[in-house]
C-alpha positions as CSV (number, residue, x, y, z in Angstrom):
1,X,115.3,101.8,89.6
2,X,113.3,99.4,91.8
3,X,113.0,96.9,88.5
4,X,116.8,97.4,87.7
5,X,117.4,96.1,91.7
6,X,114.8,93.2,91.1
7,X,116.0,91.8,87.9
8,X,119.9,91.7,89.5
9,X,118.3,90.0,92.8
10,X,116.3,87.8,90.4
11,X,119.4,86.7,88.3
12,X,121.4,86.6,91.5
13,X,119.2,83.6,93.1
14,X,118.6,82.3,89.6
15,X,122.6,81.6,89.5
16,X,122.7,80.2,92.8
17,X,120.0,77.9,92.7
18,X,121.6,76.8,89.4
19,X,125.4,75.8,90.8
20,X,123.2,74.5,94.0
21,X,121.6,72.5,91.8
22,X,124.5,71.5,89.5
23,X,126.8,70.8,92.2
24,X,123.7,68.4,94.0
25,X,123.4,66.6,90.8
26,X,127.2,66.0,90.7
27,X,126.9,64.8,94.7
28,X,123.9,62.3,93.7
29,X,126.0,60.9,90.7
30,X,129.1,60.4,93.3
31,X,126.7,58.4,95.6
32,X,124.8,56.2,93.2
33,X,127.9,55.4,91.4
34,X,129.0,54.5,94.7
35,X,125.6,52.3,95.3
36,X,125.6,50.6,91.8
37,X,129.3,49.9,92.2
38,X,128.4,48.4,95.9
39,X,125.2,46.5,94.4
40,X,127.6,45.3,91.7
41,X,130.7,43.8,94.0
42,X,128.0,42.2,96.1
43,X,125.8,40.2,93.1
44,X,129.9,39.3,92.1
45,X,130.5,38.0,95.3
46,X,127.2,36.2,95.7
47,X,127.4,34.5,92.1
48,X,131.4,33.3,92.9
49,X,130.2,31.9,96.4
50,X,127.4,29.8,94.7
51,X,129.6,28.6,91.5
52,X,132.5,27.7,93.8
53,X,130.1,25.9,96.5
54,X,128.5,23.8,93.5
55,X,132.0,22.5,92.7
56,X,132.0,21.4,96.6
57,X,129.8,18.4,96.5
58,X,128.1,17.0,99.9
59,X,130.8,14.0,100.3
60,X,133.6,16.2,99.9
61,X,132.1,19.1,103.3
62,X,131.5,15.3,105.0
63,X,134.5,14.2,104.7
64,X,136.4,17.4,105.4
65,X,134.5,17.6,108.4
66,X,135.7,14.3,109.5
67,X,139.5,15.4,108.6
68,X,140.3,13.7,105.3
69,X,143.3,14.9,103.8
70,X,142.4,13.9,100.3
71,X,139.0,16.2,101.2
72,X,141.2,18.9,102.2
73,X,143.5,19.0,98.9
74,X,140.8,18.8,96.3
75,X,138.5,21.5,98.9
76,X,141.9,23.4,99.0
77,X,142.1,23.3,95.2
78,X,139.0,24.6,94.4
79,X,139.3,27.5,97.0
80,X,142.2,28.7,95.4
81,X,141.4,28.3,91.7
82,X,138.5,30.4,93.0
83,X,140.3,32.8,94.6
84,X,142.9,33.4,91.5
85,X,140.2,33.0,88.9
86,X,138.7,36.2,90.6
87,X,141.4,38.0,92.4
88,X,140.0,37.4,95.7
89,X,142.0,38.1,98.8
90,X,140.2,34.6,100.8
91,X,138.1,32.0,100.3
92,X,137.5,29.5,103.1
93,X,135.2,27.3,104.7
94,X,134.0,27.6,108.3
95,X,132.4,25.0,110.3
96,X,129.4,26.4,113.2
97,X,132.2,27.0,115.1
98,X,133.8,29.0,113.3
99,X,137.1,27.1,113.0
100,X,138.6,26.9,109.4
101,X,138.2,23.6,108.0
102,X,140.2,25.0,104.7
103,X,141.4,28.5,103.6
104,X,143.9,29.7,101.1
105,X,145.0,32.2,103.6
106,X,148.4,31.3,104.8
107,X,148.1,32.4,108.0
108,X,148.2,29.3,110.6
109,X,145.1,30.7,112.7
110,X,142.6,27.9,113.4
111,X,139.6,30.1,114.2
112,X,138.6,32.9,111.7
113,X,139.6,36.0,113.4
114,X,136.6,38.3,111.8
115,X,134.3,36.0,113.8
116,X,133.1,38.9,116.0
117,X,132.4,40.6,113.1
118,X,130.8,38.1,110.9
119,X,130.0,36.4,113.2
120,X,125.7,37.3,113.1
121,X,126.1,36.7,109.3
122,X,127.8,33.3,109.5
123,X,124.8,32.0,112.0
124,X,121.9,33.5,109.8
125,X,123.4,31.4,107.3
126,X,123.6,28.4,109.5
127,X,120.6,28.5,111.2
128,X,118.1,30.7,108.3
129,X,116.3,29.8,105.4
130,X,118.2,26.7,103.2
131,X,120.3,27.7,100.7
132,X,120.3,31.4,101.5
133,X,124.0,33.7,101.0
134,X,124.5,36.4,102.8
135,X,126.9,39.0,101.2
136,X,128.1,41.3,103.9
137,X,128.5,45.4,103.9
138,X,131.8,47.0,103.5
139,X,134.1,46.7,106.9
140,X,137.7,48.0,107.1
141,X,140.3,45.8,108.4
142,X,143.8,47.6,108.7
143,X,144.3,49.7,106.0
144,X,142.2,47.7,103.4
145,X,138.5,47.7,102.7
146,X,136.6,44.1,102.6
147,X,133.8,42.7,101.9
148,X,132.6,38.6,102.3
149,X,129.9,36.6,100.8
150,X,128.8,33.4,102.9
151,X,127.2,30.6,101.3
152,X,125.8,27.1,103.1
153,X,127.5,23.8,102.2
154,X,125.1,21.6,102.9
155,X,124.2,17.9,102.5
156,X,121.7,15.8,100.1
157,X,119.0,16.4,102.9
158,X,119.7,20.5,102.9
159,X,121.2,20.6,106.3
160,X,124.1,22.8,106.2
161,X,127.4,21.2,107.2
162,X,129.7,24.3,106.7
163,X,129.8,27.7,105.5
164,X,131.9,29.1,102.5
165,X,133.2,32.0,102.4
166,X,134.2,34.5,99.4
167,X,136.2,37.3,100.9
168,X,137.0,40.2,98.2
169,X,138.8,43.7,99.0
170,X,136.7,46.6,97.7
171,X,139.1,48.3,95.3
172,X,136.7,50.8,93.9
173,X,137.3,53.1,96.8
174,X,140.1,54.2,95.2
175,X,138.1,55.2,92.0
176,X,135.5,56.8,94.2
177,X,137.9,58.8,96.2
178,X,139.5,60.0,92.8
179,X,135.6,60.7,91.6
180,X,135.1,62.6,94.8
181,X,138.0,64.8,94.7
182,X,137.5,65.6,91.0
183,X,133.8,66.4,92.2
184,X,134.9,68.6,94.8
185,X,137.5,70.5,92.2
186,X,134.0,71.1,89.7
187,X,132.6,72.2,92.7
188,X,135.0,74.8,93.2
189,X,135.1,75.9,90.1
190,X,131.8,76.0,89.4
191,X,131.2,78.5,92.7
192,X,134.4,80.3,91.4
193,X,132.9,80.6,87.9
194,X,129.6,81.4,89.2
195,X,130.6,84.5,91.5
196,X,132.9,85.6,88.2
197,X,130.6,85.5,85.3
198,X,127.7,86.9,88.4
199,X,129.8,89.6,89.2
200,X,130.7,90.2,85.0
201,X,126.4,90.0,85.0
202,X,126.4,92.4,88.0
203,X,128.4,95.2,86.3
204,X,127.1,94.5,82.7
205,X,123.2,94.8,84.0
206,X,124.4,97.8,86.6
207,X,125.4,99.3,83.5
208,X,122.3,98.4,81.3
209,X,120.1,100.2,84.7
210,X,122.2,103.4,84.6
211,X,121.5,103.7,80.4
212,X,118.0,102.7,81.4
213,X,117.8,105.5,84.4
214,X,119.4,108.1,81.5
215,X,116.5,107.0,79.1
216,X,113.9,107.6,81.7
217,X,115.0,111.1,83.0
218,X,116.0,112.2,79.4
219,X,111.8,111.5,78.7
220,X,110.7,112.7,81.8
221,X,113.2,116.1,80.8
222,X,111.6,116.1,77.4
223,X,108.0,115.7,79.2
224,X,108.7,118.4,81.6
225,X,109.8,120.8,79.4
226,X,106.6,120.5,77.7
227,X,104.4,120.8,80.7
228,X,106.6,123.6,82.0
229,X,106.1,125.4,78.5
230,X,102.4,125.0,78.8
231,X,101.5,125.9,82.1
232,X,104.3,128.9,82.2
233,X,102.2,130.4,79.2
234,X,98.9,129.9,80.8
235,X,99.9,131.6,83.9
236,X,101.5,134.6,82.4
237,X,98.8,136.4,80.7
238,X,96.7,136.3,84.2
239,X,99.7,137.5,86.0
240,X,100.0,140.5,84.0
241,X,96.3,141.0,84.8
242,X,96.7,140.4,88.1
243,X,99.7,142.9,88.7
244,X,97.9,146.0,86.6
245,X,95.0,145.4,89.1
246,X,96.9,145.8,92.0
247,X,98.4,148.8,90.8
248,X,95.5,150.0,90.0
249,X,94.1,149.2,93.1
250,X,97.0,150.7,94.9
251,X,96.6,154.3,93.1
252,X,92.8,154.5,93.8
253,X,92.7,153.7,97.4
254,X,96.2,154.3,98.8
255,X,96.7,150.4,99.7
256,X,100.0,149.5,101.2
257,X,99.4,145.9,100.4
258,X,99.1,146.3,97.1
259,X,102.7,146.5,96.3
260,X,103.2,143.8,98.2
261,X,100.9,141.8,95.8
262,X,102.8,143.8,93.1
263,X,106.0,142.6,94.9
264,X,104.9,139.1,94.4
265,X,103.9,138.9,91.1
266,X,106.8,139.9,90.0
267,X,108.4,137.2,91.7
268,X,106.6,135.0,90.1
269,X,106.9,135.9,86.4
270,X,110.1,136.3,86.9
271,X,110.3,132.4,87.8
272,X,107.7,131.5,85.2
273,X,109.7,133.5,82.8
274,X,113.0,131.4,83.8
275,X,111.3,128.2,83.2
276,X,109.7,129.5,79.7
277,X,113.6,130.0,79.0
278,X,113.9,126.0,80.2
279,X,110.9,125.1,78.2
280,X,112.3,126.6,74.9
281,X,115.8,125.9,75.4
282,X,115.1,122.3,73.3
283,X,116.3,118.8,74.8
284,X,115.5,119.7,78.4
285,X,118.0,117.5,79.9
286,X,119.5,118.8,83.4
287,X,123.1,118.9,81.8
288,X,122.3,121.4,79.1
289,X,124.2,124.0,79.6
290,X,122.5,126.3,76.5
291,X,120.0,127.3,79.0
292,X,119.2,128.6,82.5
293,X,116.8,128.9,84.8
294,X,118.3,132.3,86.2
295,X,118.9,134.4,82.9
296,X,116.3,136.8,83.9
297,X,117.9,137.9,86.9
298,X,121.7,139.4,87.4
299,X,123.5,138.5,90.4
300,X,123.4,141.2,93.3
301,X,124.2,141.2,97.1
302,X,122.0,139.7,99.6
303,X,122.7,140.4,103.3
304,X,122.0,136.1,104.8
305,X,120.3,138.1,108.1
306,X,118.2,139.9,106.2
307,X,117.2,137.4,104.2
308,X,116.4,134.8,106.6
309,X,113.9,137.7,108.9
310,X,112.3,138.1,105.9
311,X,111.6,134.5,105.2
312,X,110.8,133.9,108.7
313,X,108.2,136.8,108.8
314,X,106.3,135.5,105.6
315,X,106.6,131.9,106.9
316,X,104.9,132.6,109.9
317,X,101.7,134.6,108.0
318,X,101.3,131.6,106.0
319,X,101.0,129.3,108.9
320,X,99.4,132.0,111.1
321,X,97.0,129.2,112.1
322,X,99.8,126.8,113.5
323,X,101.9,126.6,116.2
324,X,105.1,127.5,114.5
325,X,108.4,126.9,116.5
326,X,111.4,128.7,114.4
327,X,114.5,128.1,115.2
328,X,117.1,130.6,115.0
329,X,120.2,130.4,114.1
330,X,123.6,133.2,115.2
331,X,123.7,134.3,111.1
332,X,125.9,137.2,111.4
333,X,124.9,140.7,110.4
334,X,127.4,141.4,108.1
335,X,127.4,137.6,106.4
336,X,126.3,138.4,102.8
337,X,127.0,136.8,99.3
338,X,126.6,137.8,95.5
339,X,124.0,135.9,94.3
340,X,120.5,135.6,92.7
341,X,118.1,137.3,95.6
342,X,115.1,136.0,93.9
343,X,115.7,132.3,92.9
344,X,117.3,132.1,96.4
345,X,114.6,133.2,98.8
346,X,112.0,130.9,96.1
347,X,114.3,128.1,97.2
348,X,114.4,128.6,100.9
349,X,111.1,129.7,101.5
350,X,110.0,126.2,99.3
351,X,112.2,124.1,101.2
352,X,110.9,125.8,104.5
353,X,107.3,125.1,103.1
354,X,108.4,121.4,102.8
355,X,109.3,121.0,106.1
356,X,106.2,122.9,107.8
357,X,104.1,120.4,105.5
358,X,106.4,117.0,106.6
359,X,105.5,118.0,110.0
360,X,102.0,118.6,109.5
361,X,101.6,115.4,107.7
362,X,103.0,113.1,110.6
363,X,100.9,115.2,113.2
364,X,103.9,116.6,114.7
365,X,104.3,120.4,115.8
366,X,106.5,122.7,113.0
367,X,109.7,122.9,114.1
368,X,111.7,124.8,111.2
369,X,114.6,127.0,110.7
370,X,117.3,128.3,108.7
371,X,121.1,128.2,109.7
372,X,123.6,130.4,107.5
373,X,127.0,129.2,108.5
374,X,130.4,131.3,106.6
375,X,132.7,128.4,105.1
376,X,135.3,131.0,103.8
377,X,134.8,131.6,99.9
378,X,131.7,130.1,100.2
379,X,128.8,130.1,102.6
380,X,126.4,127.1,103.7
381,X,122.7,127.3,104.3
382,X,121.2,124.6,106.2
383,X,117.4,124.3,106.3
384,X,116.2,122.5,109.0
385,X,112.7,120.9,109.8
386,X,112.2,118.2,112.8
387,X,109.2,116.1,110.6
388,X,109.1,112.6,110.3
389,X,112.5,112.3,108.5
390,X,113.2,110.4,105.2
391,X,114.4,106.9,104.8
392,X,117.3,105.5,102.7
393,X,114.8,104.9,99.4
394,X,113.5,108.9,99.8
395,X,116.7,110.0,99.9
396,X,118.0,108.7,97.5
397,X,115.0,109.5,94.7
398,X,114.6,113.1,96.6
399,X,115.9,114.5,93.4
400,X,114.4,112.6,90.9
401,X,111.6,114.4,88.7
402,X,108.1,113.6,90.0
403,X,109.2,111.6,93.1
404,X,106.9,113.4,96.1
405,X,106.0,111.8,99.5
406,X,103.1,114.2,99.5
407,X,99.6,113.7,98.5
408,X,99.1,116.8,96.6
409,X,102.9,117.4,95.8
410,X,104.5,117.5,91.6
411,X,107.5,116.2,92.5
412,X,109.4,118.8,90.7
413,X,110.0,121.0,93.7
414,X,113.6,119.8,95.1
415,X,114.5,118.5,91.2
416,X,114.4,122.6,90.2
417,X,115.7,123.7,93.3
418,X,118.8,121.1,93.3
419,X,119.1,122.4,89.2
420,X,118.9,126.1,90.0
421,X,121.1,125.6,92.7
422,X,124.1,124.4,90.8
423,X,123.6,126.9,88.1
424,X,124.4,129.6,90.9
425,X,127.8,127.8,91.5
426,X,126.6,125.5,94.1
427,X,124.9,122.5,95.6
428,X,122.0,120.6,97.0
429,X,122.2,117.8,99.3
430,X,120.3,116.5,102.1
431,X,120.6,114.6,105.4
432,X,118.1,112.7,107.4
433,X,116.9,109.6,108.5
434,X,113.7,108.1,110.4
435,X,112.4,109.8,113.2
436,X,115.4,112.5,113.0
437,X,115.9,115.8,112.0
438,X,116.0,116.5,107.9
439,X,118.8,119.3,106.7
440,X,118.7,120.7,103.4
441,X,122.3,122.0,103.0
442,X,122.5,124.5,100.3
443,X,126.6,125.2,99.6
444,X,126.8,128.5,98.0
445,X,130.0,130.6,96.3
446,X,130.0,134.0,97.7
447,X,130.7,136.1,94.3
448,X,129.6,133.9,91.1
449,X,132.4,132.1,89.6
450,X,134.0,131.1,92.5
């Protein structure tokens, strides 16, 4: 079922470009959660680096430049009211040189030690645009995560005499790691999920294809039962004709070949007859077991040598016209099974036809045979043609009603065959692949029953 497979590879992308999708949506939250937080520290920082320089006035950066305690303890105050007010881990001022001039730090270092750094951000400050703050990008120092906003200190005429800076730790990388490990759990789950409920979809719509394959063959039974019943009473009357001519034929001129022509039709009404019984036996589905395509014939031996020369000698008139390379097989003489003569040789000789015409159709020489091999209580018959071969989609739909690789084929040939086969106790399969040899294995009981 080539829409069965289509719909399953369909829904099978469908769900994974939904959980790619899902779990990319859930990445892009992560990072612009991790942007707006980043955008929202640095507008923080900026706005607490302008407030607290405002409270810094021109005289007090002057006089803090030229050493002024009294400068020092009022900048000193306002750094660390800052710094509390906003759970900051420093605020300081820097002069050009990078030397603190006051921090709330209580380490006794003279020179700010993140000068190499800052140190690019601290002179675009300095020397840029008037009034401009700078709010750095996220730097690790240690184990912690920092970020610092610099802001210019300048005097009534705009020149800046110092630099202030706001130093904050990033403590939302805690949250965001947390964020990111619960993102990475939904993404787990939701792949988890995803191959559950596909594989629960898999075996639900698997099943849907098989009731849908059931529905199909149980029309295309009903439909072939119908055709069968048609065409099997059409024939019929003509080879009744046919057969009382030959006879006739036979009586006025002595003609050996008319009983072979008698012979023949025969065969045939007997297999037009068995599908008559197929046609009228109701529901035409291949598990029926209220009918048979072999109730016209009894079970009687059949010598397997015997058989095969005379299969071989009526293959070979039919392709007279063709190089025809049999291939014999070591059948041995006494190898013989009870069976149904008739249906059987209809089965090889159509299987034999199959071949010759798989070989013809790829332009390759026939090359055909039939190899009867004794298996103990059973017997197998392997029919053998070196065509084209079959690939994995033939063989598998081989058996299916109306499934032909030929132009002028019904499709019904190895569908009938494979059915009549079982009914004799046996089975039908095949072996092949592209550019090999094809083997139509018949397994057969050797007394019915068995």
């Amino acid at each position: 079922m080539v829409t069965g497979k289509r719909k399953i590879v369909a829904m099978a992308f469908f769900a994974v470009i939904l959980i790619a999708l899902v779990n990319l949506a859930w990445w892009l939250f992560y990072q612009n959660t991790e942007q707006i937080l980043d955008r929202q520290l640095s507008r923080r920082l900026a706005a607490v680096a302008q407030t607290a320089s405002a409270a810094i006035t021109p005289q007090i950066t002057a006089n803090l430049l030229a050493g002024d305690l009294n400068a020092y303890q009022k900048s000193w105050e306002i750094l660390e009211r800052t710094r509390q007010a906003d759970s900051l881990a420093e605020v300081f001022i820097l002069d050009e040189r990078f030397r603190y001039l006051a921090t709330t730090s209580l380490e006794d270092d003279s020179i700010y030690f993140l000068r190499r750094l800052n140190g690019p951000y601290i002179d675009s400050v300095f020397f840029g645009p008037p009034r401009q703050t700078l709010v750095t990008p996220s730097y690790q120092t240690g184990s912690a995560y920092l970020r610092t906003a610099f802001v210019p200190l300048t005097d009534s005429s705009d020149y800046v005499l110092a630099i202030l800076g706001v130093e904050a730790n990033v403590d939302y990388f805690d949250s965001l790691a947390e964020l990111k490990r619960n993102l990475l759990y939904s993404a787990v789950l939701s792949i988890v999920g995803g191959l559950f409920f596909g594989l629960l979809f898999l075996a639900y719509q698997r099943r849907i294809n098989r009731i849908e394959h059931q529905l199909y063959l149980n029309q295309t039974h009903s439909y072939l039962g119908r055709m069968v019943a048609v065409v099997s009473h059409e024939i019929k009357n003509p080879l009744m004709i046919i057969r009382a001519s030959a006879e006739r034929l036979g009586k006025k001129f002595d003609a050996p070949e008319s009983q072979f022509v008698i012979e023949e039709v025969d065969r045939l009404n007997q297999i037009v007859t068995g599908y008559l019984d197929f046609a009228r036996a109701g529901s035409g589905a291949p598990s029926d077991s209220d009918h048979s395509l072999l109730t016209t014939e009894e079970p009687q031996p059949v010598n397997l040598k015997e058989l095969t020369a005379n299969l071989k000698r009526h293959f070979q008139d039919k392709y007279a016209q063709h190089q025809v390379t049999w291939l014999d097989s070591s059948t041995g003489e006494n190898l013989s099974i009870t069976t149904y003569p008739r249906a059987l040789r209809q089965i090889l000789f159509n299987l034999l036809i199959n071949g010759a015409e798989a070989c013809l159709g790829a332009g390759l020489p026939v090359k055909v045979g039939i190899v009867a091999e004794d298996r103990g209580s059973r017997v197998l018959l392997r029919v053998v043609d070196h065509g084209p071969g079959m690939n994995k989609r033939e063989l598998k739909e081989a058996f299916e009603p109306f499934f032909t690789t030929k132009h002028s084929g019904t499709g019904l040939g190895l569908y009938v065959s494979r059915k009549i086969v079982a009914e004799m106790g046996g089975y039908l399969d095949i072996e092949s692949a592209p550019g090999e040899k094809t083997e139509l294995k018949i397994n057969l009981p050797k007394n019915p029953g068995q």
